[in-house]
C-alpha positions in Angstrom: 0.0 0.0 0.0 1.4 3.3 -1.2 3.0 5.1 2.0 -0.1 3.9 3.7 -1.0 2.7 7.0 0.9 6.0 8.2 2.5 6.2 11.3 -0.2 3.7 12.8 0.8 0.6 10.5 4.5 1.5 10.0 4.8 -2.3 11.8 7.8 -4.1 13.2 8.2 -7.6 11.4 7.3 -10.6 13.5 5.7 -13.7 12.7 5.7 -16.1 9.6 5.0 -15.8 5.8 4.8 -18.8 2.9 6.4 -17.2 0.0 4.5 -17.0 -3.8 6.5 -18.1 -6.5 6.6 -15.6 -9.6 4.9 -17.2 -12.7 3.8 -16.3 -16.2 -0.1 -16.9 -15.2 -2.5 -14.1 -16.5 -4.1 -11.9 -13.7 -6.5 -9.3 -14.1 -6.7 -5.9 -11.9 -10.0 -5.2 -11.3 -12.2 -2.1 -10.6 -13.2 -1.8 -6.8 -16.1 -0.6 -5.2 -17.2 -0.2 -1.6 -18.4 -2.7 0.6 -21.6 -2.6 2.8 -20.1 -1.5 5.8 -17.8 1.0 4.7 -20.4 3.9 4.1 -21.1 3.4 8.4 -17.0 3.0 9.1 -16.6 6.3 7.4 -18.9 8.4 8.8 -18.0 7.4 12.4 -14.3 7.7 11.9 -14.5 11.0 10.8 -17.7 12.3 13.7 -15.3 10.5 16.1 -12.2 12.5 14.9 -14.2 16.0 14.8 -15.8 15.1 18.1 -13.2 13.8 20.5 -9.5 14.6 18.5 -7.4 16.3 20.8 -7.7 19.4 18.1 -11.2 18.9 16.8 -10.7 19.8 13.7 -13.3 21.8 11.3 -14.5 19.3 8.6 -14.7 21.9 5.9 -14.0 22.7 2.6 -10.3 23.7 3.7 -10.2 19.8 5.2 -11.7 18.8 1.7 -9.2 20.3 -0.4 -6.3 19.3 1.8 -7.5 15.7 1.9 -7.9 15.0 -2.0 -4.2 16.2 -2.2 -3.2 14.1 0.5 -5.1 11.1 -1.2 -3.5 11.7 -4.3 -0.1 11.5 -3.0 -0.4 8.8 -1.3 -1.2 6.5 -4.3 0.8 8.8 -6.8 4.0 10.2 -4.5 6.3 10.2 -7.6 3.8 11.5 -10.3 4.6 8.8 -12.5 0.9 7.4 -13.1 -1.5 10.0 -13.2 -1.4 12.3 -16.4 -2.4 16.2 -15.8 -6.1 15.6 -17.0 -6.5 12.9 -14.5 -5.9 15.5 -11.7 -7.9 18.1 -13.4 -10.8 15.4 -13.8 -10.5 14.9 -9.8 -10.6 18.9 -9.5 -14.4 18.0 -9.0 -13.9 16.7 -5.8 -11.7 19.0 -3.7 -14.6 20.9 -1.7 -17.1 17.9 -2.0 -15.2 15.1 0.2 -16.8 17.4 3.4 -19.7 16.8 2.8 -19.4 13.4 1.7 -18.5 12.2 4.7 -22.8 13.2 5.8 -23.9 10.6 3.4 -21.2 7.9 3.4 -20.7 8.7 -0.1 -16.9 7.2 -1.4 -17.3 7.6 -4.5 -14.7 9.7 -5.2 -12.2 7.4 -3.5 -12.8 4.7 -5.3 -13.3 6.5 -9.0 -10.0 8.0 -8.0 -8.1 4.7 -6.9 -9.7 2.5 -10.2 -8.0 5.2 -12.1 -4.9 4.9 -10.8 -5.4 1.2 -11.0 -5.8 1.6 -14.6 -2.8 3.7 -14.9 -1.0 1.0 -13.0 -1.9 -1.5 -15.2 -1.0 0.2 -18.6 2.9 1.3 -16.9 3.5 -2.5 -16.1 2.2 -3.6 -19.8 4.8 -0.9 -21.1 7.9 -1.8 -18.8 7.7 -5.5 -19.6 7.0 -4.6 -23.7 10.0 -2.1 -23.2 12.2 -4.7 -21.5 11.5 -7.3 -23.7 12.1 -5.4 -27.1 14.8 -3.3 -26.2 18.2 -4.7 -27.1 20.1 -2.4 -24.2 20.3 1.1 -22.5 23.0 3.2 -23.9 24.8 4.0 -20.6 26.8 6.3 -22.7 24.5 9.4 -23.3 24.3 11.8 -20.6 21.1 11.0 -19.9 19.3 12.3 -16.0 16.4 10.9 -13.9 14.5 13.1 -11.8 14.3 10.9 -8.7 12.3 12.9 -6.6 8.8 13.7 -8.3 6.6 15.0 -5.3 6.5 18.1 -6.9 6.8 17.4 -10.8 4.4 18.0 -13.2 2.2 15.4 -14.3 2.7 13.9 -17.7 0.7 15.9 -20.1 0.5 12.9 -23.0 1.1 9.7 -23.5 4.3 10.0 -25.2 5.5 12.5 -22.7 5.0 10.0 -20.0 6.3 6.9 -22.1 9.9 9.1 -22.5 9.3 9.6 -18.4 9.1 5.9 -17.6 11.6 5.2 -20.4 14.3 7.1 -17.9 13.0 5.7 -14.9 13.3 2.0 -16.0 17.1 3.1 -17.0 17.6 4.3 -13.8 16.3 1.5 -12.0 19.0 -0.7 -14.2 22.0 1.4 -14.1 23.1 0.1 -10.1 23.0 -3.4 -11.6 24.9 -2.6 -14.8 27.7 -0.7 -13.0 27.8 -4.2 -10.4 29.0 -5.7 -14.1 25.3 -7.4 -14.7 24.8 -8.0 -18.6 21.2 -6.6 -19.7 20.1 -9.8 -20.3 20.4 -10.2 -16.4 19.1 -7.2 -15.2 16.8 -6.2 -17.9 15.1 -9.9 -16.7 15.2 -8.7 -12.8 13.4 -5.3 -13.6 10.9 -6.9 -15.6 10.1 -9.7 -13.5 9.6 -6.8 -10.5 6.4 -5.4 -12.7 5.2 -9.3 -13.1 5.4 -9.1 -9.7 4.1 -5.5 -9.0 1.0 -6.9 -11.2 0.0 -9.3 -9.6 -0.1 -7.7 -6.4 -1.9 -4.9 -7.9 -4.6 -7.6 -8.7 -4.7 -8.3 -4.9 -5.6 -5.3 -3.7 -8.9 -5.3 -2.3 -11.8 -2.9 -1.5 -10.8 -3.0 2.4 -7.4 -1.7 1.1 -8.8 1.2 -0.9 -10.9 2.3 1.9 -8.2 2.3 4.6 -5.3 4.6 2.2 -8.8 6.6 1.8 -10.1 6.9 5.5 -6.3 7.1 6.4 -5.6 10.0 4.0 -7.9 12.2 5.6 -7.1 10.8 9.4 -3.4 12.1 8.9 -4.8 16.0 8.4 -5.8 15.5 11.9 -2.4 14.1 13.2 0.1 11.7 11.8 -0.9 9.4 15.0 -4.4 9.2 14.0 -5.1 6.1 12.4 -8.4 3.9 11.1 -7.0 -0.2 11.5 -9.1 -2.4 9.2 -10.2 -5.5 11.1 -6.9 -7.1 9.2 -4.9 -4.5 10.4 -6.4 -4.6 13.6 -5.3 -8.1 13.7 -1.7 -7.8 12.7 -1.4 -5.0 15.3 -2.4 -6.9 17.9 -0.1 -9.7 16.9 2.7 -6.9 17.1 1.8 -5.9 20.7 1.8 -9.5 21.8 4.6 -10.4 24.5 6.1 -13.2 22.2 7.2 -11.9 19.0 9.3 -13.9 15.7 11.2 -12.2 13.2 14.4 -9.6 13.2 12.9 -6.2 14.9 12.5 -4.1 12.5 10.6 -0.8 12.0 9.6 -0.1 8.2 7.4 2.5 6.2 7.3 3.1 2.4 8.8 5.8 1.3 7.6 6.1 -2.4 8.0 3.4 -4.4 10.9 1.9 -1.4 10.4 0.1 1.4 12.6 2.6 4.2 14.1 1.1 7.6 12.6 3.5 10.2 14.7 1.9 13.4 16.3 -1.3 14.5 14.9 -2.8 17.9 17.6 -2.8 20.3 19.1 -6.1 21.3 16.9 -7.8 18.0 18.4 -9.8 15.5 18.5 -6.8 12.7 20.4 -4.8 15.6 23.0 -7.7 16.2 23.7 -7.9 12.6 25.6 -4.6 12.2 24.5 -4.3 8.6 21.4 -2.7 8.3 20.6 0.5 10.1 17.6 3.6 9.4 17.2 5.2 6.3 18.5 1.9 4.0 16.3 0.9 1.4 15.2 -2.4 1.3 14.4 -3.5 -2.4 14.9 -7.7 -2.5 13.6 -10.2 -0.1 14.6 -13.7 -0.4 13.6 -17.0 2.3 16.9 -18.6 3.0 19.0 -19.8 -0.2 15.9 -19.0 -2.0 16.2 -16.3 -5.2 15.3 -12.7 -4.5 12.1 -11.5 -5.0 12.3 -7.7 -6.0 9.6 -5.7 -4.0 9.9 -2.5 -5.2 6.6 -0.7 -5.4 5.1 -3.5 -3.6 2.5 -2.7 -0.4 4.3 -2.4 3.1 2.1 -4.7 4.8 3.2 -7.1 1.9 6.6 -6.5 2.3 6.3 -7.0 6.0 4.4 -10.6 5.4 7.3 -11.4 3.2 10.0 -10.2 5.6 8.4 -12.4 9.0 9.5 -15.6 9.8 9.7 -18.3 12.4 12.6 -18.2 14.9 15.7 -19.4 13.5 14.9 -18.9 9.7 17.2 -17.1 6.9 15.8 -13.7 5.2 18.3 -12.5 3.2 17.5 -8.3 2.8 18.9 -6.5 -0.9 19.4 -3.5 0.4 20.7 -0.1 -1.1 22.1 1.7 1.9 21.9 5.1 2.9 25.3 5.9 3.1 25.9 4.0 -0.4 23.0 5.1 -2.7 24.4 4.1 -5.6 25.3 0.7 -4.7 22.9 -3.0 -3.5 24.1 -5.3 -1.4 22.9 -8.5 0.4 22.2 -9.0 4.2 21.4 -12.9 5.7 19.8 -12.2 9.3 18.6 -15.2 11.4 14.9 -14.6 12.4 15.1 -14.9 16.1 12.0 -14.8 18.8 11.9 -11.0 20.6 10.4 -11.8 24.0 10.0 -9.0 26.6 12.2 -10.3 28.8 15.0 -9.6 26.5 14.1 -6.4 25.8 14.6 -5.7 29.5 17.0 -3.1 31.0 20.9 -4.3 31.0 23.6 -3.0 32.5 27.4 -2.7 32.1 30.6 -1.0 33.5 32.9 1.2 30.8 36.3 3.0 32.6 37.8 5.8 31.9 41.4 6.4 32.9 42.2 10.5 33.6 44.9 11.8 35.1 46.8 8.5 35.7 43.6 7.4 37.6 40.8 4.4 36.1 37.1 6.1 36.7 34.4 3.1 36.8 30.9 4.2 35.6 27.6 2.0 35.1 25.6 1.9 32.0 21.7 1.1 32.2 20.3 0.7 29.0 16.7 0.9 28.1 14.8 -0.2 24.9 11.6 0.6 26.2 9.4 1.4 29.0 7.6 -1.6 29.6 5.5 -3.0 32.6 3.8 -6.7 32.8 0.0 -5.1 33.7 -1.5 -8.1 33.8 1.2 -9.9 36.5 1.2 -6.3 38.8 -3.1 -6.2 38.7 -3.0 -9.8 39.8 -1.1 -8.5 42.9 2.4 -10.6 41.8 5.0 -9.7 43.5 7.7 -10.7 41.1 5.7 -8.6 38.0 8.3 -6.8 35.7 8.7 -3.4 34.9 11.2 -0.9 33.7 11.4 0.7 37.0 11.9 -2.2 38.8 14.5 -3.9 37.0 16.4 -0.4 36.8 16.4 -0.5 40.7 17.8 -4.2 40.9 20.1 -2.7 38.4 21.6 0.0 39.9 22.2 -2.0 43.5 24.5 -4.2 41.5 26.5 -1.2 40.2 26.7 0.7 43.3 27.9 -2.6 44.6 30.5 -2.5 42.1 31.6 0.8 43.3 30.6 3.0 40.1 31.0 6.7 40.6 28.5 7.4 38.2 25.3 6.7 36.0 24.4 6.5 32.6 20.7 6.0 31.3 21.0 4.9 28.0 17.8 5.8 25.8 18.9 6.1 22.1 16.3 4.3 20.1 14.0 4.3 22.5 10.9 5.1 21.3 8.7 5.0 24.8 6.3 2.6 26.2 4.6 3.2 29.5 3.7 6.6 30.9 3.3 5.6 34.6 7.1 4.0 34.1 8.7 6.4 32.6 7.3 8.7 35.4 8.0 6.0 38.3 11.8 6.0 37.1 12.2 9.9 36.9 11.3 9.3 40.5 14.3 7.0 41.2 16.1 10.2 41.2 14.3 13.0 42.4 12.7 13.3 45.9 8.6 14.4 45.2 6.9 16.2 42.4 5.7 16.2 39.3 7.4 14.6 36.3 5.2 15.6 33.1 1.6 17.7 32.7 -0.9 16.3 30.7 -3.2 18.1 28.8 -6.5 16.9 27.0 -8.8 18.6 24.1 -11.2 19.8 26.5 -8.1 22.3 28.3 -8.6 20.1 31.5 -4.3 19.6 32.7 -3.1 17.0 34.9 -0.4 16.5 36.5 1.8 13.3 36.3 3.7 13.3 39.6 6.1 11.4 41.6 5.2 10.5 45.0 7.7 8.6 46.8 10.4 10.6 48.8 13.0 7.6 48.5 15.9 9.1 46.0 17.3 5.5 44.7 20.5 6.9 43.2 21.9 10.5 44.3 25.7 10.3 42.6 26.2 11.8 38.9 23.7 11.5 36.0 23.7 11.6 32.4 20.8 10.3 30.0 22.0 9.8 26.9 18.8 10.2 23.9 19.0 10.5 19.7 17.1 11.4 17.3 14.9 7.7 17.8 13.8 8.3 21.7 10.9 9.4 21.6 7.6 9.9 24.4 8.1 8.3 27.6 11.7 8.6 26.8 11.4 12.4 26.2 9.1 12.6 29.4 12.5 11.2 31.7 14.9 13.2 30.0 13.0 16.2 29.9 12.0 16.1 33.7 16.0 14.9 34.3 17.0 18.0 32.9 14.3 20.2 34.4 15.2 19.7 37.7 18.8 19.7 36.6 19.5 16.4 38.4 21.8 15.7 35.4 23.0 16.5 32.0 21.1 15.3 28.9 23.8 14.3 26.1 23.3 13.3 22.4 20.7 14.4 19.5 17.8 16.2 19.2 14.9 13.5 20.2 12.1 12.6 18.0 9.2 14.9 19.0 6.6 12.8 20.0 4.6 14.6 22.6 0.4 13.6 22.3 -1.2 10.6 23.8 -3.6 8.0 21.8 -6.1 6.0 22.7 -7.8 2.7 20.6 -11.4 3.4 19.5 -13.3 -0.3 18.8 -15.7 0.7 16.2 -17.6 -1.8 17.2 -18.8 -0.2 20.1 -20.3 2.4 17.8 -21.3 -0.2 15.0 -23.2 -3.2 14.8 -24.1 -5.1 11.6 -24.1 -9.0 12.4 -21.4 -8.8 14.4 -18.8 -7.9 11.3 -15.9 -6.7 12.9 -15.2 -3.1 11.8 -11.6 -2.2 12.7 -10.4 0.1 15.1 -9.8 3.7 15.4 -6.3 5.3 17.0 -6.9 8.7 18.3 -4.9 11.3 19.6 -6.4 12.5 23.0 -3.6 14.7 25.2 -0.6 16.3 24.7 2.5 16.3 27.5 4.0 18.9 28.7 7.3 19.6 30.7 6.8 20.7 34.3 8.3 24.2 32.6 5.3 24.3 30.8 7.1 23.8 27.0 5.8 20.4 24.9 7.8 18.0 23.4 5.6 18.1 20.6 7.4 18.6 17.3 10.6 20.1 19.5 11.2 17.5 21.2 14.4 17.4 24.0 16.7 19.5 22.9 20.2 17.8 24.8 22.8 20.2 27.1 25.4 18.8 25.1 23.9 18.3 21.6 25.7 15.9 19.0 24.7 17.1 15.4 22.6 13.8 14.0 22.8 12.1 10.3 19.3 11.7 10.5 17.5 15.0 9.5 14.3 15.7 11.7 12.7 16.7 8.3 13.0 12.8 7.8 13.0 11.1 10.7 11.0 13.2 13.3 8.1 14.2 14.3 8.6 17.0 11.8 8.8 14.6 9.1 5.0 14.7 9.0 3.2 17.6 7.1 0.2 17.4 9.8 2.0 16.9 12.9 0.6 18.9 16.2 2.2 21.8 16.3 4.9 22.9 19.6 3.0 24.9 22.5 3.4 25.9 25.8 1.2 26.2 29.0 2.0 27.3 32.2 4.7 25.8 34.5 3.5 23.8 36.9 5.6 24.1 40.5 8.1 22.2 41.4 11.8 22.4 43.1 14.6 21.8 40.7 17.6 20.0 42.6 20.2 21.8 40.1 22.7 19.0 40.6 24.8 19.9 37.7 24.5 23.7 38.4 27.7 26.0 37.7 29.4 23.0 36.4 27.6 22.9 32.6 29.3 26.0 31.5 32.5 24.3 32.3 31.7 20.9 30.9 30.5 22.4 27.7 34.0 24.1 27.2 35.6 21.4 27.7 33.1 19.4 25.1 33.8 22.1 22.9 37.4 21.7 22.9 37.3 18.1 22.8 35.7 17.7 19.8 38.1 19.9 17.9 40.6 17.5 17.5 38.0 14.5 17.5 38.6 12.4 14.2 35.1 11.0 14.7 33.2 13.9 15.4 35.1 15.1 11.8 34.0 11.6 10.4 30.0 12.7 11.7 30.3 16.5 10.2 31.6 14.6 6.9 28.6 11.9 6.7 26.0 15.1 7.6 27.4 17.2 5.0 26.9 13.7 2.2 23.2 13.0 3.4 22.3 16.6 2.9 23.8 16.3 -0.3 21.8 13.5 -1.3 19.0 14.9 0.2 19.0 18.3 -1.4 19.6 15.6 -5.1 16.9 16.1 -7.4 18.2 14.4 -10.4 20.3 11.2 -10.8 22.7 11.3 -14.1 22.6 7.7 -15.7 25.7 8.2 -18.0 27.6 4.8 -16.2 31.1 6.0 -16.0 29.6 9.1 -14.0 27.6 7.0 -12.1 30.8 4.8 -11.2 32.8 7.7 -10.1 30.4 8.8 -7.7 30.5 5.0 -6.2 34.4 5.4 -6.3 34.5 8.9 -4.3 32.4 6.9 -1.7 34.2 4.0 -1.4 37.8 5.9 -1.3 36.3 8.1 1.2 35.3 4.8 3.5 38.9 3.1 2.9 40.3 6.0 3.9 38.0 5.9 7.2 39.0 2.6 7.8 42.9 3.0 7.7 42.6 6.0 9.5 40.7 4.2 12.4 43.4 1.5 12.1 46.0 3.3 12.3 44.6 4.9 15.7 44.0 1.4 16.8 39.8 1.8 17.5 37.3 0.1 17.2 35.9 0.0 13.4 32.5 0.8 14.4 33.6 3.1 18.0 30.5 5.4 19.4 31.0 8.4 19.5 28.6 9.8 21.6 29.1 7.2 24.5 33.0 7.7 24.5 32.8 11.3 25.0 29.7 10.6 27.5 32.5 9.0 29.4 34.4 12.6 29.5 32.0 14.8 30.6 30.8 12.3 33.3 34.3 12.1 35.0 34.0 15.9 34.3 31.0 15.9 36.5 33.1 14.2 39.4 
């Protein structure tokens, strides 16, 4: 589904799949229409979005006009199907879907989607044509491919898209011809990707149309917002379950790729070393099995295609991010992802200053996680973040540490009540985060037991993937400046959801209707400032490679905006006080000299450059050199890393962690 399911169904890939073999059979894709239910789902969606959203928004002509572009670009992102009188045949719709939603009348999704269905259908029958007659691309014309399309012009005739696709067919062949593949090999591959592209396209069904549909107009509300089909509902559930198969990854389709969001800390994608966020997943294969190509294919396909049982191969074709021009091949081991192993850890690193060896602890937390239905059942053994952080931090301290690290990068949040219990850990009384909901009503999330657990120096350590209960600790950490926050700018995400069964609202012979995720509250700092959209902004900040614009909560058009309230009161314990100004110099002069802070300006400096990349030469020999200058550029990395006698992968932020915390002592 075309950058669908939105931030709701943007799933992590667990259980098992049964792979289709690719075959010459003739399939048909058919026009869709609306099932019997779907009038009902629609109208309550959007009555329960205008009524109980934390923003309420105005269902109006403004919402009607915003929502047909959004639907558009979420089945078209690249503009490489629609022509220009398709979108001025849809002009008829753009202050109508309003008052659509009164009747339960979709027929403009669905004229709009059989459209691009048709479209669809006549691109593949003129790839595979093209592929087969062609003898060869001539790599040797300074040809260029405008690879991102969000804002092109639509094709004005046929001939003016055919010379459009004609490019973007070369350019989808060029990475395999400069690998030394013959045409006959990849010109097979490509075409063999629209066989496959078809016959999914022939699977879509009518519960598919209306979720991209309902979902299109969801997001104007807020990128959380989501409609979950019953099938979606199902594969969610399956997600949230406590035993989990498969390698712990976070996906969402990002035009016609399938895009690596995060990695799961401590899962088997993680433990490989060789896929990370921002890669581009184009080939899935089951063990020694050949690769099927799943470009353009629907995420919740590529996801079904990606699970597996515990101890099964996937291999991944990949084009990374930090090699766009180049594929390569990554075998991980499926491996179960229980919650027990996704529990807090800890560890000792040293430091030797001055002559002297400085012991610290690490505590690192993938999530904030609690075992509700163990602790309501009154068990005394029930686990939760906060608790196993305590057990944690008695072994260290018995170990003699002089200081504490909370590790949170890629944490992207879990439990409110633990994230506020384990602020607590560290601070006497008070409160830890406001809440506010749609009706202006704030409450206060506080912390009520005296007991300070750990008193001795604190740093949290947070990038650009903690996110919510993590931003709720380090936020309140730095608030009451009971330590220093270090690393990147955090994700953003500052508004609380809540699941919707539709059925409670609909009944028709007891046919499930899905579910509805809908953003309630907002959080608030006890300063008053949101984490919305800002997100935590570190006292020693580390510039990040991935750009908020992609990978934040401003990566969404529709995204709540940042506000402020009132503080609320409370006594900050100013821990780190004069000291910051001092530790900041020092930072500051540290990194001057630091060959891998140099190496992280460098790779910032290539991804904006790629970013800022609107057009892709296909002439191969200038294609080549740009994979040259990238891999010189990583030898040289290498040797000079070797040379200093480091670790090839070292980190960065966690080694100069380990500086500023001695600096704290």
């Amino acid at each position: 589904m075309n950058r669908t399911y939105l931030s709701a169904l943007i799933l992590v890939l667990f259980t098992s799949y049964t792979a289709c073999a690719s075959d010459s059979t003739k399939v048909e894709i058919k026009a869709l229409n609306p099932e019997p239910q779907h009038q009902m789902v629609y109208g309550t969606v959007m009555q329960l979005i205008a009524s109980y959203h934390y923003q309420k928004p105005k269902i109006d002509d403004v919402f009607s006009s915003k929502g047909l572009d959004n639907y558009l670009k979420h089945i078209d992102p690249n503009r490489v199907y629609f022509f220009q009188s398709d979108i001025s045949n849809f002009e008829k719709y753009r202050y109508q879907l309003d008052e659509s939603i009164l009747n339960g009348d979709l027929k403009a999704a669905y004229e709009i989607f059989n459209t691009y269905q048709e479209r669809l259908k006549d691109r593949i029958e003129f790839a595979k044509k093209f592929l087969s007659d062609s003898l060869n691309f001539d790599f040797t014309k300074q040809d260029s491919f405008q690879i991102k399309r969000e804002d092109a012009p639509y094709a004005n005739s046929i001939e003016e898209l055919n010379k459009l696709w004609e490019l973007k067919l070369k350019y989808e062949c060029i990475s395999m011809k400069s690998n030394g593949k013959s045409f006959a090999d990849y010109g097979e591959t490509i075409k063999k990707r629209y066989i496959n592209l078809e016959r999914f396209a022939a699977k879509t069904k009518s519960e598919d149309v209306f979720q991209l549909y309902v979902n299109s107009l969801a997001d104007l509300a807020d990128p959380h917002t989501n409609y979950f089909s019953p099938k979606a509902s199902a594969d969610f559930a399956t997600q949230m379950s406590l035993s989990l198969e498969g390698i712990g990854a976070t996906l969402q389709s990002d035009f016609e790729y399938t895009k690596i969001v995060s990695v799961t800390k401590g899962s088997p994608a993680e433990r490989s070393k060789k896929v990370h966020p921002g890669d581009k997943i184009i080939g899935v294969a089951q063990g020694d099995s050949p690769i099927v190509n799943i470009v353009d294919w629907r995420l919740d396909d590529v996801v079904s295609l990606i699970r597996g049982k515990k101890g099964t191969t996937v291999r991944l074709e990949i084009i990374p991010a930090s090699e766009p021009n180049k594929t390569k091949i990554v075998s991980i081991i499926r491996d179960k992802i229980i919650i027990e192993e996704q529990s807090a850890k800890s560890s000792i690193k040293t430091i030797k200053r001055n002559g002297k060896n400085h012991k610290f602890g690490v505590i690192t937390i993938p999530s904030f996680y609690i075992d509700f239905a163990a602790a309501r059942k009154n068990d005394p053994n029930y686990k939760s973040t906060t608790r196993d952080v305590k057990k944690l931090i008695t072994e260290l301290n018995k170990q003699k540490v002089e200081g504490l690290i909370i590790d949170l990068r890629n944490n992207g949040g879990g439990s409110l009540q633990e994230a506020v219990e384990l602020t607590g850990l560290f601070i006497k009384t008070g409160p830890v985060v406001q809440v506010k909901d749609g009706a202006g009503v704030i409450k206060n999330e506080d912390d009520n037991n005296p007991e300070v657990y750990y008193d001795g120096p604190l740093v949290v350590l947070v990038n650009r993937f903690s996110a919510s209960a993590s931003e709720i600790l380090s936020a309140a950490i730095q608030d009451y400046g009971r330590g220093v926050v270090i690393g990147e700018k955090t994700f953003g995400k500052g508004t609380v959801q809540n699941m919707v069964a539709l059925n409670e609202f609909i009944r028709m012979n007891d046919k499930p209707m899905g579910d509805l995720k809908l953003t309630i509250a907002k959080f608030y700092r006890v300063t008053g400032s949101s984490t919305q959209h800002r997100g935590v902004i570190p006292d020693i900040e580390f510039p990040s490679i991935y750009a908020a614009k992609q990978f934040g909560e401003d990566a969404s058009e529709f995204a709540l905006p940042w506000d402020q309230i009132d503080a609320t009161h409370y006594e900050a314990v100013n821990r780190v006080g004069n000291k910051m100004q001092l530790i900041k110099t020092k930072h500051d002069e540290r990194m001057k000299d630091n060959h891998e802070y140099g190496f992280l300006l460098q790779d910032i400096d290539f991804f904006k450059a790629i970013d800022k990349k609107k057009f892709q030469n296909l002439n191969i020999e200038v294609y080549k050199s740009e994979n040259d200058k990238i891999d010189a550029d990583k030898k040289a990395r290498e040797a000079d890393r070797k040379l200093r006698k480091v670790s090839a992968t070292p980190d960065l932020i966690m080694d100069e962690t380990l500086e500023i915390i001695t600096d704290l002592l």
